[in-house]
C-alpha positions as a Markdown table, in Angstrom:
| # | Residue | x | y | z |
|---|---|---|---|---|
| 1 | Unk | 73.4 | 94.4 | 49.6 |
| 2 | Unk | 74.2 | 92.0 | 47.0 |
| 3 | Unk | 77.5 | 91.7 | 45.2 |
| 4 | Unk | 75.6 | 93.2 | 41.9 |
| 5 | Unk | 74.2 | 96.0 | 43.9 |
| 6 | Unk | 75.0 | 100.2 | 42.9 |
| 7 | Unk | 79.1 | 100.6 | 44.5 |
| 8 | Unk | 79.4 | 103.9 | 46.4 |
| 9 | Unk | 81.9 | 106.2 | 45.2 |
| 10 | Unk | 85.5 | 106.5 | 45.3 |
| 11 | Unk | 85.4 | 109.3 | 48.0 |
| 12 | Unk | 82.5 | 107.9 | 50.0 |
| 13 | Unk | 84.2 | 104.3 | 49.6 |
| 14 | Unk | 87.5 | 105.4 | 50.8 |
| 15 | Unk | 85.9 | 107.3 | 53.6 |
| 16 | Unk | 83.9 | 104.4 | 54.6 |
| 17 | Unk | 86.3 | 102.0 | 54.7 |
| 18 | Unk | 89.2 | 104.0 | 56.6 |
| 19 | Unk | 91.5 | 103.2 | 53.4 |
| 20 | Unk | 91.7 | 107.4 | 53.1 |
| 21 | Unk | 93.7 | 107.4 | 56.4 |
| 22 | Unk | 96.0 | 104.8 | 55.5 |
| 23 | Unk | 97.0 | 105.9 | 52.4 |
| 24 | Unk | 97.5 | 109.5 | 52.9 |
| 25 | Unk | 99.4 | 108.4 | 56.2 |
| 26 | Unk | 102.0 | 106.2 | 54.5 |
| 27 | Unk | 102.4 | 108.3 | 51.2 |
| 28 | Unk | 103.2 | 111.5 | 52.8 |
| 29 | Unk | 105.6 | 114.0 | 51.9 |
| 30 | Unk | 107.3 | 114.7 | 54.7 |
| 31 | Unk | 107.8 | 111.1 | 55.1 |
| 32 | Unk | 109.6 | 111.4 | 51.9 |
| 33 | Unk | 112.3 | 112.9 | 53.3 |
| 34 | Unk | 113.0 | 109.8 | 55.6 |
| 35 | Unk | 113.6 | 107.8 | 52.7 |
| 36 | Unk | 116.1 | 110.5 | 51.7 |
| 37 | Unk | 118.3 | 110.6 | 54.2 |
| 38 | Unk | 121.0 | 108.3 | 54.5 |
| 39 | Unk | 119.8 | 104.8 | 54.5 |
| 40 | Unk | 119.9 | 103.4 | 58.0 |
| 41 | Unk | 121.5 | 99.9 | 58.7 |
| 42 | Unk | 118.8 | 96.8 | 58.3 |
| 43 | Unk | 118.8 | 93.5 | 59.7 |
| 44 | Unk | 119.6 | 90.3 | 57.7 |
| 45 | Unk | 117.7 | 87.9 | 57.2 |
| 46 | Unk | 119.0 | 84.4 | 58.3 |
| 47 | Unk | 117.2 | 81.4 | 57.1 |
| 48 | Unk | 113.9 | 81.7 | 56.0 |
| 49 | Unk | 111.2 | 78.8 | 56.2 |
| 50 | Unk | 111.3 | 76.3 | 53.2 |
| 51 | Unk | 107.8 | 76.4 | 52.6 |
| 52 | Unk | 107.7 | 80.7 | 51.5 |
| 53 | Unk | 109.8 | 80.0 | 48.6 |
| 54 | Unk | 108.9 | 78.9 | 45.0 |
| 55 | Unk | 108.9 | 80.4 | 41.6 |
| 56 | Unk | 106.8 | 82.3 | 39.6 |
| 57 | Unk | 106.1 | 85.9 | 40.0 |
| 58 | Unk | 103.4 | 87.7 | 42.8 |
| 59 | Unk | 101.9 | 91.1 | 41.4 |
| 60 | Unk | 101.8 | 93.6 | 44.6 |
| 61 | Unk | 100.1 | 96.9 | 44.7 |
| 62 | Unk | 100.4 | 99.6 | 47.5 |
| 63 | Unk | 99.7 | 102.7 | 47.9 |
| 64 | Unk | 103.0 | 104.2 | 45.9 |
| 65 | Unk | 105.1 | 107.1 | 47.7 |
| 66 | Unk | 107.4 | 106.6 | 50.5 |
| 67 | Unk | 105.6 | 104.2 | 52.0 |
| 68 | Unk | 106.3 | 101.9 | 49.0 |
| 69 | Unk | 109.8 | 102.7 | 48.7 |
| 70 | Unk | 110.5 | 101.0 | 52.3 |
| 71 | Unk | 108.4 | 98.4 | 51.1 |
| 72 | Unk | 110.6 | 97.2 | 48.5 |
| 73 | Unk | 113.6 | 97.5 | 50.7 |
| 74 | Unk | 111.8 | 95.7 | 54.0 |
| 75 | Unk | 110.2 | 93.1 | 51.6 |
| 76 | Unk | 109.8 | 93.2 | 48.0 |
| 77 | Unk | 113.3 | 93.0 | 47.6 |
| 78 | Unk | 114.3 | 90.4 | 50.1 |
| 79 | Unk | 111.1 | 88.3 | 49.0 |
| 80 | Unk | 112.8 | 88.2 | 45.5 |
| 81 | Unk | 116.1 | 87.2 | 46.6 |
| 82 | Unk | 115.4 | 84.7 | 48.8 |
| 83 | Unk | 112.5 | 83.3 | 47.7 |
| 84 | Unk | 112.9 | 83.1 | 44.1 |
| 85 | Unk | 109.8 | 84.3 | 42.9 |
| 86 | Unk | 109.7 | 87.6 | 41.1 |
| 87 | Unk | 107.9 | 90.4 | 43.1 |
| 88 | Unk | 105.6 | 92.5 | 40.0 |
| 89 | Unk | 106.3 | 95.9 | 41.8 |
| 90 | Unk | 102.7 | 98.1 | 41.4 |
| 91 | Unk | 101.4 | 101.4 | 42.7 |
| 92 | Unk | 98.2 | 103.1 | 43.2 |
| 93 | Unk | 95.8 | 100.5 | 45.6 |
| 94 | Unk | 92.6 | 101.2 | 45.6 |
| 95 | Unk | 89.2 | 98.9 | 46.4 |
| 96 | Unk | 87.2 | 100.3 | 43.8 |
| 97 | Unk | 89.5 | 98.8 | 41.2 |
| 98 | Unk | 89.7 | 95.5 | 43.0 |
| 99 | Unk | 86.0 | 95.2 | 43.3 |
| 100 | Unk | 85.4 | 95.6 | 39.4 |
| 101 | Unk | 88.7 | 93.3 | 38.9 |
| 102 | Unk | 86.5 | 90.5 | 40.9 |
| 103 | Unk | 83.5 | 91.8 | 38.9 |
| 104 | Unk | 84.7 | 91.0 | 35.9 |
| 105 | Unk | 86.7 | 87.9 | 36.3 |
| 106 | Unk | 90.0 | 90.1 | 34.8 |
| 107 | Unk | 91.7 | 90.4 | 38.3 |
| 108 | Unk | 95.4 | 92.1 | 38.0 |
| 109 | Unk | 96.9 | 92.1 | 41.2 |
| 110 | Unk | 97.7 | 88.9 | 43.4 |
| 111 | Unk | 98.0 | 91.4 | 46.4 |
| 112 | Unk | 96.6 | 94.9 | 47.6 |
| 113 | Unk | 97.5 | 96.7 | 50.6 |
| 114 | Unk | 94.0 | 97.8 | 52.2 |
| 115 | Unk | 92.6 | 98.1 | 55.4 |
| 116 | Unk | 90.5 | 96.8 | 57.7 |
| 117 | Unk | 88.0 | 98.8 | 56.9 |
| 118 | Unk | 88.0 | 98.0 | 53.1 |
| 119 | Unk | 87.9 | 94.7 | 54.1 |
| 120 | Unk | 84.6 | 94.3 | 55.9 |
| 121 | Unk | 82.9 | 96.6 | 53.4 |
| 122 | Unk | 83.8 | 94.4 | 50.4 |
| 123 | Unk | 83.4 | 91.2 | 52.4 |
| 124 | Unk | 79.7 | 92.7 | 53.3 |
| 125 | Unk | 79.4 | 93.6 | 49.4 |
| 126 | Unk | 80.1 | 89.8 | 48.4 |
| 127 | Unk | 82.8 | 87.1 | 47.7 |
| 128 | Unk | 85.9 | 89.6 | 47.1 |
| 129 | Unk | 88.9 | 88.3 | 49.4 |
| 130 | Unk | 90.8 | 84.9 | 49.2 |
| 131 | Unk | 91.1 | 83.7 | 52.8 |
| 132 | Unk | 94.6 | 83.9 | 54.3 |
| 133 | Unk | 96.9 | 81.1 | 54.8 |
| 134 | Unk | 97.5 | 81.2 | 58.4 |
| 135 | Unk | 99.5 | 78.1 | 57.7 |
| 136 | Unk | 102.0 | 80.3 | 56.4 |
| 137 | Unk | 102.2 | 82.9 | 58.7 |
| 138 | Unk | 104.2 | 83.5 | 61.9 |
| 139 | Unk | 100.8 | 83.6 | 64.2 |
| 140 | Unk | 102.5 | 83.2 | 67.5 |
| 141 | Unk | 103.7 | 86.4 | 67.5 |
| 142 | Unk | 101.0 | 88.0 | 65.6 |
| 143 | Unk | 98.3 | 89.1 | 68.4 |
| 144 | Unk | 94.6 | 88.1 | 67.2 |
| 145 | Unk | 93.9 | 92.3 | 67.2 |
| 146 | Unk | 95.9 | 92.3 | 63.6 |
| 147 | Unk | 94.6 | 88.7 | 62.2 |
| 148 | Unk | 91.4 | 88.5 | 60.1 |
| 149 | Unk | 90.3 | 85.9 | 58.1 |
| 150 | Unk | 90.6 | 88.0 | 55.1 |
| 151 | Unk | 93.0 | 90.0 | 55.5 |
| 152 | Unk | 96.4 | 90.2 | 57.6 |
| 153 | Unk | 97.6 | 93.8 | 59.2 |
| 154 | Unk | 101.4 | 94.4 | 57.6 |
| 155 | Unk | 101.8 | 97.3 | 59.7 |
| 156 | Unk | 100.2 | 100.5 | 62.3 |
| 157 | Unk | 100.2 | 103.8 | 62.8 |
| 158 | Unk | 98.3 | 106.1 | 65.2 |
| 159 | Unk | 97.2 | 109.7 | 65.5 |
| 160 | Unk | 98.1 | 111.4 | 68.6 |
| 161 | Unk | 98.0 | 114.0 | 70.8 |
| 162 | Unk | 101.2 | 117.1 | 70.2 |
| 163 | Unk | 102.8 | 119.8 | 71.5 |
| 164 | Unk | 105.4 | 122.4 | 71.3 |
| 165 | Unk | 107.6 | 121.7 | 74.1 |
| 166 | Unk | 109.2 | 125.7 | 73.3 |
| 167 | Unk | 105.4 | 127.0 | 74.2 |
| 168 | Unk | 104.4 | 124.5 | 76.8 |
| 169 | Unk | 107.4 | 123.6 | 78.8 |
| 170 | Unk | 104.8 | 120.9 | 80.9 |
| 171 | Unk | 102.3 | 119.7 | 78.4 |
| 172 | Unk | 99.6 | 117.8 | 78.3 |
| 173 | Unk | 99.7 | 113.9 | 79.9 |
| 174 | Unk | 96.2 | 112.7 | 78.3 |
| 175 | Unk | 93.3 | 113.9 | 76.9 |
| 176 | Unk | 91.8 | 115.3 | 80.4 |
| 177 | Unk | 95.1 | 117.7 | 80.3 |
| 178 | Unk | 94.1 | 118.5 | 76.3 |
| 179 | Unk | 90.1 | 119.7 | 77.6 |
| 180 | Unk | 91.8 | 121.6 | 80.2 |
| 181 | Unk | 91.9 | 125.1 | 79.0 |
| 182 | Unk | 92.7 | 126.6 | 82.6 |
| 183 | Unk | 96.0 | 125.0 | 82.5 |
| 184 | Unk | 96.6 | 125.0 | 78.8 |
| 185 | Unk | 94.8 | 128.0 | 77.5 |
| 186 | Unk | 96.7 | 127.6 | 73.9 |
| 187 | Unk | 94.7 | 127.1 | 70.1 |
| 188 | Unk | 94.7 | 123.9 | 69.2 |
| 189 | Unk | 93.6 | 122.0 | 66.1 |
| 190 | Unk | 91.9 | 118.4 | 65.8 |
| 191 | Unk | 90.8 | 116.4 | 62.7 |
| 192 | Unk | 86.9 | 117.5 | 61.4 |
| 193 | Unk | 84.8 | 115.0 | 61.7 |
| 194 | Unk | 83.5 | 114.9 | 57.6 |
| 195 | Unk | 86.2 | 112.6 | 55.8 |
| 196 | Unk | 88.9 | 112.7 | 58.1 |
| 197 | Unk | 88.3 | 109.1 | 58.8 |
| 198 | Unk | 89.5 | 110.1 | 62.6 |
| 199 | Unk | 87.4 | 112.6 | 64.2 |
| 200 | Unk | 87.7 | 113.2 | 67.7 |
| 201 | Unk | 85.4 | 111.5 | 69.6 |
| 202 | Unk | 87.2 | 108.6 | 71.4 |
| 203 | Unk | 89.7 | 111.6 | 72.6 |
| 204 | Unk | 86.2 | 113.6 | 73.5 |
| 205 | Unk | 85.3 | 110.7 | 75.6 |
| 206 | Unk | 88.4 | 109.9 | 77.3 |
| 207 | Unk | 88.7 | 114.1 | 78.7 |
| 208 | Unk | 84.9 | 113.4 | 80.0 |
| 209 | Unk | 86.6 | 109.9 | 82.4 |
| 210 | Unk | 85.2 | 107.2 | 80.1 |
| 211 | Unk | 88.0 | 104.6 | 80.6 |
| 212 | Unk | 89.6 | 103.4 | 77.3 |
| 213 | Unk | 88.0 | 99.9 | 77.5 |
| 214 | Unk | 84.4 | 101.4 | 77.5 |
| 215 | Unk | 84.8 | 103.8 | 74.3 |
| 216 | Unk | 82.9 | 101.4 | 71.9 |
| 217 | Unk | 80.1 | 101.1 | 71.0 |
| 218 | Unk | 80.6 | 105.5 | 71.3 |
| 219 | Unk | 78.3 | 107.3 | 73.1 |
| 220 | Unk | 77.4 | 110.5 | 70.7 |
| 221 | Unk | 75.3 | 112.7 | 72.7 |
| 222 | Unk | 78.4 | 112.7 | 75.8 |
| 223 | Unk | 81.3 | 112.9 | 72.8 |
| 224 | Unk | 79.7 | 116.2 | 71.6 |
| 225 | Unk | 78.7 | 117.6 | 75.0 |
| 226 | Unk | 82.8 | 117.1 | 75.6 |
| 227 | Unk | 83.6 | 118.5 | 72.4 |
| 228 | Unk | 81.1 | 121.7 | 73.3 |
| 229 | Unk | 83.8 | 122.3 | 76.4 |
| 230 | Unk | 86.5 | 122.7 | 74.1 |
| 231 | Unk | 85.4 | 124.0 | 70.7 |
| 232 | Unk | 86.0 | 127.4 | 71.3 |
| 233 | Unk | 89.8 | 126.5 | 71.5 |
| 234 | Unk | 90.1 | 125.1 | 68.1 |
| 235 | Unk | 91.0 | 126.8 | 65.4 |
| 236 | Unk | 91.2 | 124.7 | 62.5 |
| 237 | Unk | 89.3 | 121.4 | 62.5 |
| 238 | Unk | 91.5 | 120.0 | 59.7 |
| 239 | Unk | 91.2 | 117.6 | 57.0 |
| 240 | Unk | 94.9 | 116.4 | 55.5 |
| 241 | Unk | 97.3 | 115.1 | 57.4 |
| 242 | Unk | 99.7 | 117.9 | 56.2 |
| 243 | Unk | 97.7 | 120.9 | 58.1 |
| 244 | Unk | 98.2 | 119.9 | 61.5 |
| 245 | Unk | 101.9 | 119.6 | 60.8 |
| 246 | Unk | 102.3 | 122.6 | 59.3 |
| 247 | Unk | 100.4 | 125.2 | 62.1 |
| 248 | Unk | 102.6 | 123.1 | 65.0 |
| 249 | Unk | 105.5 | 124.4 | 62.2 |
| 250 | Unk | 104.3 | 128.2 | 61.7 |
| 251 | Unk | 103.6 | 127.9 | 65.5 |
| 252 | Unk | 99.4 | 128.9 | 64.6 |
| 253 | Unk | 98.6 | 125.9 | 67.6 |
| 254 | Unk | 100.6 | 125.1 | 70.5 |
| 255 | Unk | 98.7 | 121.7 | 70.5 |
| 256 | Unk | 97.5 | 119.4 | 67.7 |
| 257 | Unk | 96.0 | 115.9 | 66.8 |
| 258 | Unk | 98.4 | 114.2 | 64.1 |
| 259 | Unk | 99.9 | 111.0 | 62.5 |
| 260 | Unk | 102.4 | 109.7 | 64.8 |
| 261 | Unk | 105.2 | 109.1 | 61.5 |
| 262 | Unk | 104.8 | 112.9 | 60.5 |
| 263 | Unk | 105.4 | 114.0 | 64.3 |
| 264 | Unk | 108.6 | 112.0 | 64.2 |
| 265 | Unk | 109.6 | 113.6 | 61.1 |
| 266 | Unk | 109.0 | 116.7 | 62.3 |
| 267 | Unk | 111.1 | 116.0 | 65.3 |
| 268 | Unk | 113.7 | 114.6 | 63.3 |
| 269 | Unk | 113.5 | 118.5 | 61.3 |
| 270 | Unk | 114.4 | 120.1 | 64.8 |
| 271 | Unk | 110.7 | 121.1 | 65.5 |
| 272 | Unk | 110.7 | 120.6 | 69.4 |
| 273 | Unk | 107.1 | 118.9 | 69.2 |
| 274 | Unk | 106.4 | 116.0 | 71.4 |
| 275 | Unk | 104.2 | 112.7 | 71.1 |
| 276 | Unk | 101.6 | 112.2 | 73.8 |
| 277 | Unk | 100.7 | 108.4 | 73.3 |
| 278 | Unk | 98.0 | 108.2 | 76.2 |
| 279 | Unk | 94.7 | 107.9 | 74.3 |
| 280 | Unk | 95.7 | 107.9 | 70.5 |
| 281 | Unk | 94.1 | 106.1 | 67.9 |
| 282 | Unk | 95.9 | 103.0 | 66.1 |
| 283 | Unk | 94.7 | 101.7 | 62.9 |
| 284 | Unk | 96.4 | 99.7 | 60.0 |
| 285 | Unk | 96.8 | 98.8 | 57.0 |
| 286 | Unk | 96.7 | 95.5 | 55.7 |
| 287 | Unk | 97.2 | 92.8 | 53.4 |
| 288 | Unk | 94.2 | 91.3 | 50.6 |
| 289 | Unk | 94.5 | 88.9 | 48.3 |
| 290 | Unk | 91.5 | 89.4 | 45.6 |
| 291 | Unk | 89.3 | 86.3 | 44.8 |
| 292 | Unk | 90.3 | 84.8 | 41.9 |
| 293 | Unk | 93.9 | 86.2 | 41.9 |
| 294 | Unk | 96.5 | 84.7 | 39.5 |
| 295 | Unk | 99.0 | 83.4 | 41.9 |
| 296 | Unk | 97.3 | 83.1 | 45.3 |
| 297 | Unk | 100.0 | 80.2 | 46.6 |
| 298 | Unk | 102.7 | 83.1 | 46.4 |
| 299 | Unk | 100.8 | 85.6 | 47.7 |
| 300 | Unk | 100.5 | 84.1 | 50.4 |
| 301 | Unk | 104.0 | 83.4 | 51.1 |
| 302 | Unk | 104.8 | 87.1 | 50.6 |
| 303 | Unk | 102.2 | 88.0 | 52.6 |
| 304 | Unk | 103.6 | 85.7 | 55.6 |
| 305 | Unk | 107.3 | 86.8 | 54.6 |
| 306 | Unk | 106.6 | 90.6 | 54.9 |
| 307 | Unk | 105.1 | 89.5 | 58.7 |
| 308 | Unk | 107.9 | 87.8 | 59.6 |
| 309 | Unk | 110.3 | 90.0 | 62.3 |
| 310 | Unk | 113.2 | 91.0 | 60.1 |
| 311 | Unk | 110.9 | 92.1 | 57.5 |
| 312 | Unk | 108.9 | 94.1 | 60.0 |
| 313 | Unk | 112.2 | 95.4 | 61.7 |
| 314 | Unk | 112.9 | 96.4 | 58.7 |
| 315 | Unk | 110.0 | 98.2 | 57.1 |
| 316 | Unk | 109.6 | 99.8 | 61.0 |
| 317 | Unk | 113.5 | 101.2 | 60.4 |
| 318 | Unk | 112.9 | 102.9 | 57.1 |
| 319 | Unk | 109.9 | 104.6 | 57.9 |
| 320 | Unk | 108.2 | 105.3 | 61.5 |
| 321 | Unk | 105.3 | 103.2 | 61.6 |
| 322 | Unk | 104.3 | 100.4 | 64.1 |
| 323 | Unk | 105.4 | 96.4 | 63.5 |
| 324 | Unk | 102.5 | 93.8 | 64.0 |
| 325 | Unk | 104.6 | 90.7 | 64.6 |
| 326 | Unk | 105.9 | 91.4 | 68.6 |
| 327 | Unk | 109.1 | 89.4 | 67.5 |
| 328 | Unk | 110.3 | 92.1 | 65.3 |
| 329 | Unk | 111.1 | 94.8 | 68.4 |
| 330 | Unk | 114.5 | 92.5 | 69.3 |
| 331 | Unk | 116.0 | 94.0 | 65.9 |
| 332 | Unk | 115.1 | 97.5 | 66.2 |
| 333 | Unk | 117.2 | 99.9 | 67.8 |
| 334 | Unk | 116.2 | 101.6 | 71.3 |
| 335 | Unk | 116.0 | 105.1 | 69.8 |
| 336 | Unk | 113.5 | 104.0 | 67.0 |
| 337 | Unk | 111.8 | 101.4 | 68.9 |
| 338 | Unk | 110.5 | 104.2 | 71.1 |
| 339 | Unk | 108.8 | 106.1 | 67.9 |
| 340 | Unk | 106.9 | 103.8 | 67.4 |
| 341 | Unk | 103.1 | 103.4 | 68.0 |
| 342 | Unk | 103.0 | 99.3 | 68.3 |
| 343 | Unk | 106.4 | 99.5 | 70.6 |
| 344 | Unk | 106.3 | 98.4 | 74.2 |
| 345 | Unk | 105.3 | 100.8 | 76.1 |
| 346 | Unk | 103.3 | 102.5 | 73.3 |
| 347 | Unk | 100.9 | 100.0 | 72.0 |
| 348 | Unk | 99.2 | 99.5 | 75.5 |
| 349 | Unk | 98.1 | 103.3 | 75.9 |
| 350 | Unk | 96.6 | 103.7 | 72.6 |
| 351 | Unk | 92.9 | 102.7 | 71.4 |
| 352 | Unk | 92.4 | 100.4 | 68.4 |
| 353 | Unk | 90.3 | 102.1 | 65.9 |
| 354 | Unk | 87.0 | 99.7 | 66.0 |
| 355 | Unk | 86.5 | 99.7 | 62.0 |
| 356 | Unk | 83.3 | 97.7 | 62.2 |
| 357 | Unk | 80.9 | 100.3 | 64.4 |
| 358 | Unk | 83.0 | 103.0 | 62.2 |
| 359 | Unk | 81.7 | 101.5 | 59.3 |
| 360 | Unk | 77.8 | 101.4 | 60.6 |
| 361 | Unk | 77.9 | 104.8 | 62.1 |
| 362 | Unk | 80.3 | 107.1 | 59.9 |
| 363 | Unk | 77.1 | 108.4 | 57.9 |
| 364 | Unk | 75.1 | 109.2 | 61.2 |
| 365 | Unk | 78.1 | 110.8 | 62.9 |
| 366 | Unk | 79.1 | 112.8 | 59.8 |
| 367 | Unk | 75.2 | 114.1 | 59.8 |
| 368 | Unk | 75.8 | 115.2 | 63.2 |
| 369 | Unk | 79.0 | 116.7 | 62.9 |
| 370 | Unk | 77.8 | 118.5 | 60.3 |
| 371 | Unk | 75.0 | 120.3 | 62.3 |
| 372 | Unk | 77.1 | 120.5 | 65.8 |
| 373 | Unk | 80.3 | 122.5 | 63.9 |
| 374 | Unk | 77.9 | 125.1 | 62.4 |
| 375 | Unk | 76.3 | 126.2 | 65.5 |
């Protein structure tokens, strides 16, 4: 498709690109509360590198919320101070906008948080992204997994597997235990497969013994015949990250699929749920810098100076999602390090989401999700 080419819509876009997920992960409300409480300590930063600072201004957009509110204290903030350039503080990302910024030569933002997922789709749609400097950036302690030529992963967040410890006093280990209805015979509820940017097939596989390093490309037909063993057991298939949240809450399921920095908050609201890491999904979201942005030399020394580990310790303090640069675990404490889904210990049991087949085969799975939910 060329660059001039009909753009999908908003919705479908989003959906497509996995953007959806990110944003309504990060922006949450019950992650609002986090940034309410008292604020916890945060590590200083020490000397940064002479080459990330300058002058001038950088124009950043996220996605607004909570989320953005650690932002500025994990790096907009800091960038300022140290760096001397003026961070333009700006809400509401969104690659629709971007993509008729870069259409029309009148391009606002110097940097977007996104997703991989936004990223190939634009870069399959034309010339949208200016490369990263990985000149900049902190790369030996970045692994490859988070580094794209276009875009750079800030930080991660999975969906997982949880229980109510109160109703199950032994849970479930993995996905095997989740299919097992014999030994927990309890409603559950798991994300639908239209829109929710997640649905359960790499869990689907995993109960059926496909080891975690053979779920991509997915089979289909052996993901549904999985999910037929366990359908009858769920009794939402949802699609916000609020619902699961809220039946492990009004105790409607005894086990759930949900965003791991809402189960911590949950936790932290005396809920007795626990995370069951084994199998979850990680995605990200990301750092772009739009082609033909106004100030791409200090976009791209914010972008390397929110990767750096104190900013990442930081950002990873204020709110309960995953680091990308492994440096940044030395400054976070024990109890918070073991929230989180990139931690040691963590990262290893979950499954990256694999945007790219997502991105060919999101339509065709939708279709037959569709069909397979109604019978």
């Amino acid at each position: 498709m060329s660059q001039g080419s009909h753009s999908p819509s908003r919705r479908h876009f989003l959906q497509m690109s996995g953007a959806a997920v990110g944003a309504a992960a990060f922006g949450s409300p019950l992650l609002s509360r986090l940034a309410q409480a008292a604020e916890p300590a945060l590590p200083d930063f020490g000397d940064i590198p002479a080459n990330l600072k300058g002058s001038g201004e950088v124009r950043v957009v996220a996605f607004g919320g909570s989320g953005q509110a650690a932002q500025r204290k994990a790096y907009f903030e800091p960038f300022e101070k140290l760096t001397g350039i003026k961070v333009v503080d700006l809400e509401g990302s969104d690659p629709n906008k971007l993509k008729a910024m870069v259409d029309t030569g009148n391009v606002e933002w110097d940097v977007m948080l996104s997703s991989r997922g936004t990223i190939l789709r634009l870069a399959a749609l034309g010339n949208y992204f200016e490369p990263i400097d990985y000149g900049l950036v902190d790369v030996a302690n970045i692994p490859e997994i988070f580094r794209h030529p276009l875009g750079l992963d800030v930080l991660g967040f999975a969906h997982t597997i949880a229980y109510r410890k109160d109703v199950l006093k032994e849970g479930p280990k993995n996905w095997a235990d989740f299919w097992d209805l014999n030994r927990f015979p309890g409603a559950r509820t798991l994300p639908t497969g239209v829109g929710s940017g997640i649905p359960p097939l790499v869990g689907a596989l995993l109960a059926d013994g496909v080891a975690p390093n053979d779920i991509y490309p997915i089979d289909l037909d052996r993901a549904f015949a999985s999910l037929d063993k366990i359908k009858s057991k769920v009794v939402k298939w949802w699609d916000t990250e609020a619902m699961p949240i809220q039946m492990l809450v009004d105790k409607e399921v005894d086990l759930a699929v949900a965003s791991n920095g809402r189960l911590v908050q949950l936790q932290r609201d005396g809920v007795p749920a626990e995370i069951v890491w084994d199998g979850g999904t990680l995605t990200n979201n990301a750092w772009v810098v739009p082609k033909g942005a106004k100030n791409v030399a200090n976009a791209m020394k914010f972008i390397a100076f929110s990767t750096l580990p104190i900013s990442q310790a930081r950002a990873s303090i204020l709110v309960p999602y995953g680091f990308v640069n492994t440096a940044a675990a030395k400054y976070i404490p024990a109890d918070v390090l073991a929230s989180l889904p990139t931690s040691p210990g963590n990262v290893e049991r979950l499954i990256p989401y694999d945007y790219a087949w997502w991105m060919q085969n999101k339509p065709k799975v939708e279709r037959r999700w569709t069909e397979w939910v109604l019978q």
